[in-house]
C-alpha positions as CSV (number, residue, x, y, z in Angstrom):
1,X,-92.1,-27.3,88.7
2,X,-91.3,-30.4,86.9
3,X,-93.9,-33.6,87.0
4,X,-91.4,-36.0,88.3
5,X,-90.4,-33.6,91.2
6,X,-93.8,-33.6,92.2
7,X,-94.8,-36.8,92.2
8,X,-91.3,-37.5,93.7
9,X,-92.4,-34.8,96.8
10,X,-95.6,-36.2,96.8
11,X,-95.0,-39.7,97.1
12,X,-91.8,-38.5,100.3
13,X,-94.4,-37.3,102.5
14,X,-96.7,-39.8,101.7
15,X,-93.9,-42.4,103.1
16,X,-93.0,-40.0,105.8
17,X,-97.1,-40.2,107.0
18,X,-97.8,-43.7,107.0
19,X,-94.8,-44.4,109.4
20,X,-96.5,-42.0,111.7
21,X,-94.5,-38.9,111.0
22,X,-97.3,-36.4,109.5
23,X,-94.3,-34.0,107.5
24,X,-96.0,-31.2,105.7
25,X,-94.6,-29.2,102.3
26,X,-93.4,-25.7,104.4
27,X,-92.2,-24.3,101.0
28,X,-91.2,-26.3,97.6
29,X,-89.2,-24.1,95.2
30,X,-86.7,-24.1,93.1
31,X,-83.0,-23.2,93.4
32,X,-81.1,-22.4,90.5
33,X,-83.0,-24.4,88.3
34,X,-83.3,-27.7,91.4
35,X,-86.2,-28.3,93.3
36,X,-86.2,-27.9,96.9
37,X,-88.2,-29.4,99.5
38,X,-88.7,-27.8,102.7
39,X,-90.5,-29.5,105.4
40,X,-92.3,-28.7,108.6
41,X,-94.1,-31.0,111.3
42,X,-97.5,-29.3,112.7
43,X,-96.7,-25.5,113.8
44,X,-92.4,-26.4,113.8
45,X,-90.5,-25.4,110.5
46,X,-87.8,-28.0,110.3
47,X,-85.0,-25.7,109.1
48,X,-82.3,-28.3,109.6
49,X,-83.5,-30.7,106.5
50,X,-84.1,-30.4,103.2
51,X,-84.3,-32.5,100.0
52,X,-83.2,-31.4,96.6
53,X,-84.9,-33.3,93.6
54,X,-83.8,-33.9,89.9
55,X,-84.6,-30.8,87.4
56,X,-86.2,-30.4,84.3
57,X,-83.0,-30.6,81.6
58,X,-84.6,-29.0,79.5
59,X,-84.6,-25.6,82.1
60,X,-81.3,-26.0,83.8
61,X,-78.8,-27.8,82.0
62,X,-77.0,-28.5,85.0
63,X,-79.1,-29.8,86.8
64,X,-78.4,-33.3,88.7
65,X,-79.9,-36.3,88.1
66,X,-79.9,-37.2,91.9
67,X,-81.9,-36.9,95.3
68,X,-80.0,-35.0,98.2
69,X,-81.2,-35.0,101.3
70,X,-79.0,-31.6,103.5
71,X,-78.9,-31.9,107.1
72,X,-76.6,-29.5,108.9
73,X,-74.6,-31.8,110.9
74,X,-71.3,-33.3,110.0
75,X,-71.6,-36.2,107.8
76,X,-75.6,-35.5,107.8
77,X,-76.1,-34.9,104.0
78,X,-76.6,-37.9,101.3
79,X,-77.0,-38.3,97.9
80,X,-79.3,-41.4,96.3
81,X,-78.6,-41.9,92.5
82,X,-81.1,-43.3,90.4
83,X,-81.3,-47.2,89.9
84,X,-80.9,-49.2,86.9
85,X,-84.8,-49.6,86.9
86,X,-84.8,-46.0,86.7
87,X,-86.6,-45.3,90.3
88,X,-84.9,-43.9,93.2
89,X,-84.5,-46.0,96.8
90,X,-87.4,-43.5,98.6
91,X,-87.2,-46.2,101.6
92,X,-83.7,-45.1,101.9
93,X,-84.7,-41.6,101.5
94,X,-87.5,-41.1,103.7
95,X,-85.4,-43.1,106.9
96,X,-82.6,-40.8,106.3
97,X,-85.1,-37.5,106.2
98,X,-86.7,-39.1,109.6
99,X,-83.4,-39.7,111.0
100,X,-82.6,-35.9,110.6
101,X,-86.4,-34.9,112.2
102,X,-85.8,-36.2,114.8
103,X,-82.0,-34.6,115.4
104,X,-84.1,-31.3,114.6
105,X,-86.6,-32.1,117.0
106,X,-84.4,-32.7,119.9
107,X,-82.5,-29.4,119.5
108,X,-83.7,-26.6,121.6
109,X,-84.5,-23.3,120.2
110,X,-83.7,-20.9,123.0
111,X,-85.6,-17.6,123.6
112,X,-84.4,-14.5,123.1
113,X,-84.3,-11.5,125.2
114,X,-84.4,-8.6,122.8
115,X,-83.9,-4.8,123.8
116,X,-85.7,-2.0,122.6
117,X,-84.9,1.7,121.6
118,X,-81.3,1.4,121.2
119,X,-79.4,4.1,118.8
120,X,-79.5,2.6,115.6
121,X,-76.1,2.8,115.0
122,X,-75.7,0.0,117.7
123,X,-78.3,-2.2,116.2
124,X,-76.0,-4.2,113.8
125,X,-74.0,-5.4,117.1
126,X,-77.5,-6.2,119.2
127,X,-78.5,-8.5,116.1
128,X,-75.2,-10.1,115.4
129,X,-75.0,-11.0,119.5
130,X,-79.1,-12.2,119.0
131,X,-78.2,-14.1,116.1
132,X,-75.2,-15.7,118.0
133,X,-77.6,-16.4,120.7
134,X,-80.1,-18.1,118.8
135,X,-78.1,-20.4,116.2
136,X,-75.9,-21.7,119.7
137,X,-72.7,-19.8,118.9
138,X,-73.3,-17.4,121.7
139,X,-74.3,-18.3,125.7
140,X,-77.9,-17.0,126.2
141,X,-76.9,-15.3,129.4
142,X,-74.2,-13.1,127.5
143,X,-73.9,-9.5,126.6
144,X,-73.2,-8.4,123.2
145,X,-69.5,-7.3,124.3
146,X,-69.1,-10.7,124.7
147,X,-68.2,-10.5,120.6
148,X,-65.4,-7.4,122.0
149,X,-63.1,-10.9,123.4
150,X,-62.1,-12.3,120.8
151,X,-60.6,-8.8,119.0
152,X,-57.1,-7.9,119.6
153,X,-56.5,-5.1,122.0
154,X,-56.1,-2.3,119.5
155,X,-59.4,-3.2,117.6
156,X,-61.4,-3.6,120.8
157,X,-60.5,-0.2,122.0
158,X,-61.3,1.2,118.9
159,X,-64.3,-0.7,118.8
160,X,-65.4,0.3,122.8
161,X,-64.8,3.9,121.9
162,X,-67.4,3.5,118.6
163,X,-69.7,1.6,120.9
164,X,-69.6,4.5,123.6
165,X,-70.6,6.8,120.5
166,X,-73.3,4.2,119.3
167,X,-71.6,4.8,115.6
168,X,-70.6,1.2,114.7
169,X,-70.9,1.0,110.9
170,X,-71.5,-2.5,109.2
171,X,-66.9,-3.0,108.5
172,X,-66.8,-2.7,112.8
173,X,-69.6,-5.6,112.5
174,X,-67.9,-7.8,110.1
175,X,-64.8,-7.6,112.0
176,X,-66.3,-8.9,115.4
177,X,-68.2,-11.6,112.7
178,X,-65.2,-13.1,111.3
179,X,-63.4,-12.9,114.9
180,X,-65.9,-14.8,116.8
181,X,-66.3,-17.8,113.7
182,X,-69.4,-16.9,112.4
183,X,-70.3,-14.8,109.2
184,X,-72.1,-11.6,108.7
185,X,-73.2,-10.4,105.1
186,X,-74.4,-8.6,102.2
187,X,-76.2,-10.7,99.4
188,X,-75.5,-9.6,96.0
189,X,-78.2,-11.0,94.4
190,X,-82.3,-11.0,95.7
191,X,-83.0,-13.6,93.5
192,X,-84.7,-15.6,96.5
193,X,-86.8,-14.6,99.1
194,X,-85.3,-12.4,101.6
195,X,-87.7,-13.3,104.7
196,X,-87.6,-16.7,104.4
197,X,-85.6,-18.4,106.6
198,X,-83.3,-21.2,104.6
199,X,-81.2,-22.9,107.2
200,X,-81.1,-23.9,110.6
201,X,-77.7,-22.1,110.8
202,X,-78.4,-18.7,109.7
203,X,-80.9,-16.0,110.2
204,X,-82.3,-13.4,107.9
205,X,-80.6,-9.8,108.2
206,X,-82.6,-6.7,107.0
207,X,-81.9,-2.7,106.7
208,X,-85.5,-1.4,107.3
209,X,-86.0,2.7,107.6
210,X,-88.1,4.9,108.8
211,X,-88.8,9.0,108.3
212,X,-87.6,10.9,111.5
213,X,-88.3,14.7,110.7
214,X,-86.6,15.0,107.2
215,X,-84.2,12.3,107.1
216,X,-84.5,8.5,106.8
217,X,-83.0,6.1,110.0
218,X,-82.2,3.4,108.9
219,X,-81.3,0.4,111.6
220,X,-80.8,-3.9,111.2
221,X,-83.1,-6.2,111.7
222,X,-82.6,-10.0,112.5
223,X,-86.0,-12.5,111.1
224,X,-86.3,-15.2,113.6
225,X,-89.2,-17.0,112.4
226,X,-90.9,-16.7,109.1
227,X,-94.2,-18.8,109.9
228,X,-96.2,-19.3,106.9
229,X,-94.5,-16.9,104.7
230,X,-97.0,-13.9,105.4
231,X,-96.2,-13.2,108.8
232,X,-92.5,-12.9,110.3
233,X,-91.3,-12.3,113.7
234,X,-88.3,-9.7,113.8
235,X,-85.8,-8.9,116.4
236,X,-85.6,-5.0,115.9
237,X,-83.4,-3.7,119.0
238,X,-83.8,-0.3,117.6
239,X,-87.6,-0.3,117.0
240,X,-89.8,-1.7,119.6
241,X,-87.8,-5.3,120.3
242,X,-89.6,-8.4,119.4
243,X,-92.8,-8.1,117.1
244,X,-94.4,-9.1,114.0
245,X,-94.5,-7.9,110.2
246,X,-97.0,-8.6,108.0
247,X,-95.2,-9.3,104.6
248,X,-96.7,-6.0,103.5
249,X,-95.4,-4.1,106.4
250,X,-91.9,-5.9,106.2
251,X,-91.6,-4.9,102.6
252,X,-92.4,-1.5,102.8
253,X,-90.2,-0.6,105.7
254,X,-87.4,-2.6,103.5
255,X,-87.8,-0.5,100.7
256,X,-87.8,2.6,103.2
257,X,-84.3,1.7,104.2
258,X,-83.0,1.6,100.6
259,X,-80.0,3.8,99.6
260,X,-80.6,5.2,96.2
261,X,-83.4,2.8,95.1
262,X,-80.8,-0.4,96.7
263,X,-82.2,-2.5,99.8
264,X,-80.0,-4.3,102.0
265,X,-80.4,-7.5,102.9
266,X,-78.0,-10.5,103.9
267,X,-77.7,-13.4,106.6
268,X,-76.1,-14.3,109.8
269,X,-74.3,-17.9,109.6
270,X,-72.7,-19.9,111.7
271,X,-71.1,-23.3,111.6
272,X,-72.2,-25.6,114.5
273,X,-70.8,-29.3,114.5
274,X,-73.5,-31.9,115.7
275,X,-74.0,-35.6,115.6
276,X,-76.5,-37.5,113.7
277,X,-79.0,-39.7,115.2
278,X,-79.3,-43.0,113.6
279,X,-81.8,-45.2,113.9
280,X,-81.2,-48.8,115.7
281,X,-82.6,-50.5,119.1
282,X,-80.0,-48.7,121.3
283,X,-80.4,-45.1,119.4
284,X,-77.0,-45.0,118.3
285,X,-75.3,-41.6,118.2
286,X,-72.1,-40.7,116.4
């Protein structure tokens, strides 16, 4: 990690805590040669702000010589420059990042109801409708054929018939996806850490396996939280609902549910349009 992002990190929380907001480092990485700042406040990940820093050159040659602060809400995200003196405006920063905790702490995070022992070949729909449900695309009362609406009527009778059968294979999934505004996919790369959770707008999505007499079953998995990166709570409608992996255990049943030495892995996303908070004696919000 380069010394200026450091000290840059270092000296953001530091501004963060002595205006009473104790932010915590929840993972600091980097990103294609950028470093990232991820934040969380006591036990809460704050998954809808981040801050990107200036790289190393030297590493990553195109890297930008600029502070970014990403919230997920329209017109939420802002870039700082850096001044003549050759310092950044932290003040303006850090009141930016604390306008965005707060947006993150007044969203509610609803609970999820999640089955268990489904056929595995319905599990991709059960975590798509969970996902929905969680990232506010979805009602928390609904049923997953709530995502069978939006399809015309020849691919939701094709799609009731598959459903009856419990065979829905991950193309029926990514129809209903893309059909109901929200994305469902494959990452090509696994260049970053597949448990962790990077946005407040999308959700892990594993292929984990398991032996049943002499074959592999292999079923989806959504991660819902990814607490201190060695634990990770897992909707599995297919296994035994909601429960916890040890990274040890998580890994080895993703490597279980490989196809000729190839884990799966990808993301549920959604776009959600919210306002931002801003800070003034009437709590302004547009």
């Amino acid at each position: 990690m380069p010394p200026e992002a450091l000290d840059l990190a270092r000296l953001i929380l530091a501004s963060a805590q002595s205006r009473g907001v104790h932010l915590e480092e929840h993972v600091f990485h980097l990103k294609v040669g950028r470093p990232v700042l991820h934040f969380r406040l006591g036990d809460r990940v704050l998954r809808g702000c981040h801050v990107g820093l200036p790289g190393d050159r030297k590493l990553a040659r195109y890297t930008s010589d600029v502070i970014t602060v990403h919230g997920s809400g329209d017109r939420s995200s802002k870039t700082w420059p850096r001044q003549r003196d050759g310092e950044f405006n932290l003040s303006a920063i850090v009141e930016h990042i604390l306008v965005l905790v707060e947006v993150e702490l007044a969203r509610q995070v609803p609970e999820l109801t999640v089955p268990t022992g489904i056929p595995t070949g319905l599990s991709g729909l059960h975590v798509l409708h969970l996902a929905g449900v969680r990232l506010g695309a979805l009602p928390v009362n609904s049923k997953p054929e709530v995502l069978l609406d939006a399809l015309d009527p020849g691919d939701r009778a094709r799609m009731e018939a598959k459903i009856a059968q419990g065979v829905l294979i991950e193309a029926d999934i990514r129809l209903m996806d893309r059909s109901n505004g929200y994305s469902f996919g494959r990452h090509g790369k696994l260049d970053l850490d597949q448990f962790h959770i990077w946005s407040d707008r999308s959700l892990p999505v594993l292929v984990l396996g398991r032996a049943v007499a002499s074959k592999v079953e292999r079923r989806f998995v959504l991660i819902l939280d990814d607490h201190d990166g060695t634990e990770f709570t897992v909707a599995d409608p297919a296994g035994q609902g909601l429960v916890k992996f040890t990274r040890a255990e998580l890994t080895r049943c993703w490597a279980k549910g490989a196809k000729k030495g190839v884990k799966w892995a990808g993301s549920i996303w959604v776009r959600r349009r919210e306002p931002v908070i801003t800070r003034g004696s009437a709590g302004t919000i547009h």
